[in-house]
C-alpha positions as CSV (number, residue, x, y, z in Angstrom):
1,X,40.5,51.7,-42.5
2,X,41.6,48.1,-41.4
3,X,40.4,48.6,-37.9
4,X,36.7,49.8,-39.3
5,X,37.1,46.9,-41.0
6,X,37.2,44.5,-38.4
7,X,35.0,46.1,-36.3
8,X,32.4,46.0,-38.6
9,X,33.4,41.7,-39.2
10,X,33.0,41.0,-35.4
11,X,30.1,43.3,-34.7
12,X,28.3,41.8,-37.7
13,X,29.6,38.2,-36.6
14,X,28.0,38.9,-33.5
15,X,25.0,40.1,-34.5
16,X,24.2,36.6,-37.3
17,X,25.1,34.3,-33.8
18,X,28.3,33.6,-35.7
19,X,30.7,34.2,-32.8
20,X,29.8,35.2,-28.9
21,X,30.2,38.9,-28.0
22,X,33.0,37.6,-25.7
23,X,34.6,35.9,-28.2
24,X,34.6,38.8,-30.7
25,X,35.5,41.3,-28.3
26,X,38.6,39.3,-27.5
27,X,38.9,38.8,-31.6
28,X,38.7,42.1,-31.6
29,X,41.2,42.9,-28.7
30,X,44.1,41.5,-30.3
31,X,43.5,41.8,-34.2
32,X,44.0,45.9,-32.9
33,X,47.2,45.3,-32.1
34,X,47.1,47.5,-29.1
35,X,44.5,50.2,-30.4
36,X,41.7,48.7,-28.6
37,X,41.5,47.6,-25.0
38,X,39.0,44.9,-24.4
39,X,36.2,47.8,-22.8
40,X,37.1,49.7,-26.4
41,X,36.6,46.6,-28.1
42,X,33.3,45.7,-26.5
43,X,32.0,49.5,-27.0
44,X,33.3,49.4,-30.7
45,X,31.4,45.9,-31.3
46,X,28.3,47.2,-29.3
47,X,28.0,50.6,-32.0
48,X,29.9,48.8,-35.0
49,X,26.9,49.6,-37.6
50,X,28.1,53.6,-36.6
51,X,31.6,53.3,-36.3
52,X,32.7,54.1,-39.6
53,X,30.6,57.4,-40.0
54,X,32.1,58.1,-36.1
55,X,36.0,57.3,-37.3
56,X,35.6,59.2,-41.0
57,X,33.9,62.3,-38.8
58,X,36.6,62.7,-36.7
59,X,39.3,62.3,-39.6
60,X,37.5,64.8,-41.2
61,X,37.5,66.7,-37.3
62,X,41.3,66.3,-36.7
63,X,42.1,67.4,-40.3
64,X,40.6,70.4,-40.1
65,X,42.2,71.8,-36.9
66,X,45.7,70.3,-37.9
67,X,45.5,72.4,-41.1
68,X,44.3,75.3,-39.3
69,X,46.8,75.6,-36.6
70,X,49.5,75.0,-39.2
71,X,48.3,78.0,-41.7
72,X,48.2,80.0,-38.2
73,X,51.3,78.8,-37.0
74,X,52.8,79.8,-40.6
75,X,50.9,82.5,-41.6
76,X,49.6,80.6,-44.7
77,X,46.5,81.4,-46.7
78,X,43.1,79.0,-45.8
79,X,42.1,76.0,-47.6
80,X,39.8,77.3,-50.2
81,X,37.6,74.4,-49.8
82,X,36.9,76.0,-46.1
């Protein structure tokens, strides 16, 4: 998870006086290439100790109902680790 990554580098950055929030939310800004807009990035930066638990939740989230709507759609048997 490259973007965890770097959230957790600026947030931590930030919180050791290494960079400015400002400065790491704009970091942060581009380094997404277009997945975080500069209020994402600030929010991100501002809960970055969380973010990787809150990311890998709803991984775990979108998997789940992408499988399930598929065995629906197809008539296919559930996961058996469900």
């Amino acid at each position: 998870m490259a973007l965890v990554d770097d959230i957790e580098f600026y947030g931590n950055a930030v919180d050791t006086g290494k960079m400015t929030r400002q400065d790491a939310v704009k970091a942060l800004a581009e380094a997404s290439n277009g997945g975080l807009t500069e209020h994402g990035a600030a929010e991100s930066i501002r809960n970055w100790k969380t973010r990787r638990r809150d990311y890998q939740a709803a991984a775990q989230a979108a998997r789940r109902t992408l499988t399930n709507c598929l065995n629906t759609l197809y008539e296919l048997p559930s996961h058996p680790s469900e």
